[in-house]
FIMIRO-303191 format. One line per 8 residues: number of its first residue (from 1); their letters; for each residue x, y, z of C-alpha. Coordinates in nm, 3 decimals. Example, Ala and Ser with C-alpha at 12.3 -4.5 7.8 and 13.67 -1.06 7.14 Angstrom:
2
1	as	1.230,-0.450,0.780 | 1.367,-0.106,0.714
# end
This chain:
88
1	xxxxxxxx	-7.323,0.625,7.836 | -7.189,0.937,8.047 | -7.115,0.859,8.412 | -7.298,1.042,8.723 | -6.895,1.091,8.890 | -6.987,0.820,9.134 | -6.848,0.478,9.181 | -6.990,0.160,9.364
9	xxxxxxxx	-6.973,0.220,9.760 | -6.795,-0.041,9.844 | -6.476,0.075,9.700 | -6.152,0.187,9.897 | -6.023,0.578,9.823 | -5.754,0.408,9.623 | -5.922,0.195,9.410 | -6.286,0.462,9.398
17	xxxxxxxx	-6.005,0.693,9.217 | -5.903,0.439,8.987 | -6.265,0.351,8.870 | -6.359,0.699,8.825 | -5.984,0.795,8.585 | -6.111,0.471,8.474 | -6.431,0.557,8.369 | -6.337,0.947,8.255
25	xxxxxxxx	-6.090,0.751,8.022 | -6.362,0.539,7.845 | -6.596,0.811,7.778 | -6.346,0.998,7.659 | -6.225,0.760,7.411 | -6.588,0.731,7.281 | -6.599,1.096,7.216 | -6.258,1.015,7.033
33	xxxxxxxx	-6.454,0.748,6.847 | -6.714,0.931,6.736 | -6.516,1.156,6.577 | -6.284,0.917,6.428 | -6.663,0.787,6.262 | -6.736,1.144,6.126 | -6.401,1.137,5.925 | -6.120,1.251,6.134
41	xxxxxxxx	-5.768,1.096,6.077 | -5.677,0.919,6.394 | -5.413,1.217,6.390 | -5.676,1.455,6.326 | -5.841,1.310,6.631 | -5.511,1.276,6.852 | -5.449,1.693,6.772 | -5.776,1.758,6.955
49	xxxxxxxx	-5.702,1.559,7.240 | -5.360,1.662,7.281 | -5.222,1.337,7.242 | -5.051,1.119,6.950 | -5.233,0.925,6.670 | -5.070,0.597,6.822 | -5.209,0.616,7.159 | -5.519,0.726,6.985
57	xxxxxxxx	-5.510,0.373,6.836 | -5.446,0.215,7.176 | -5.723,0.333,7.326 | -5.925,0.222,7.034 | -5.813,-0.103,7.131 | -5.783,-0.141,7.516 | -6.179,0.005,7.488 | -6.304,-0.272,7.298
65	xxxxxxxx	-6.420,-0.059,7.038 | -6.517,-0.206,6.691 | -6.144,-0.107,6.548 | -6.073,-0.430,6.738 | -6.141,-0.701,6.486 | -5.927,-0.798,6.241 | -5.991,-0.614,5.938 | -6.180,-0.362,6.017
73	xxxxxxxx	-6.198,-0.056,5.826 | -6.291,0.290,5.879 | -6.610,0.453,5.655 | -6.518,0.576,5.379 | -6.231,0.353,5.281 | -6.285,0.126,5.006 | -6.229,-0.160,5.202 | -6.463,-0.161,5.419
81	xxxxxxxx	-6.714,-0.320,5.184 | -6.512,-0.671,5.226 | -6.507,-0.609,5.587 | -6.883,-0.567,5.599 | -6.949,-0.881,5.315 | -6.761,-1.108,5.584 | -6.933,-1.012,5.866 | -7.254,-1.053,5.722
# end
């Protein structure tokens, strides 16, 4: 999933250096993820970032990351088991 810094070549400056903030931005909210999955509060997880448990959630969502659909639930919270029994 981690980048090589580059960007497609047929890119302007201005729009290469959006893509690549672009791209730093989405790996770094699935670092945030996978914490969030080992059992970090979403404040827990904002702390180490530097950054509130709000936006945390924001880029949860603008990432299309799982926390996305309706009802999800983190693991560990009891309940998750009716999220899982509808989605299977």
């Amino acid at each position: 999933m981690r980048s090589d810094g580059g960007s497609p070549p047929h890119l302007t400056p201005k729009e290469r250096h959006r893509w690549q903030r672009r791209r730093a931005r989405a790996e770094r909210t699935e670092d945030m993820y996978q914490a969030y999955l080992r059992g970090m509060t979403l404040a827990e997880v904002g702390a180490l970032y530097g950054i509130g448990r709000e936006r945390v959630r924001q880029l949860f969502y603008m990432e299309f990351l799982p926390t996305r659909q309706h009802g999800w639930h983190p693991p560990g919270d009891p309940r998750r088991d009716d999220y899982l029994a509808r989605r299977s």
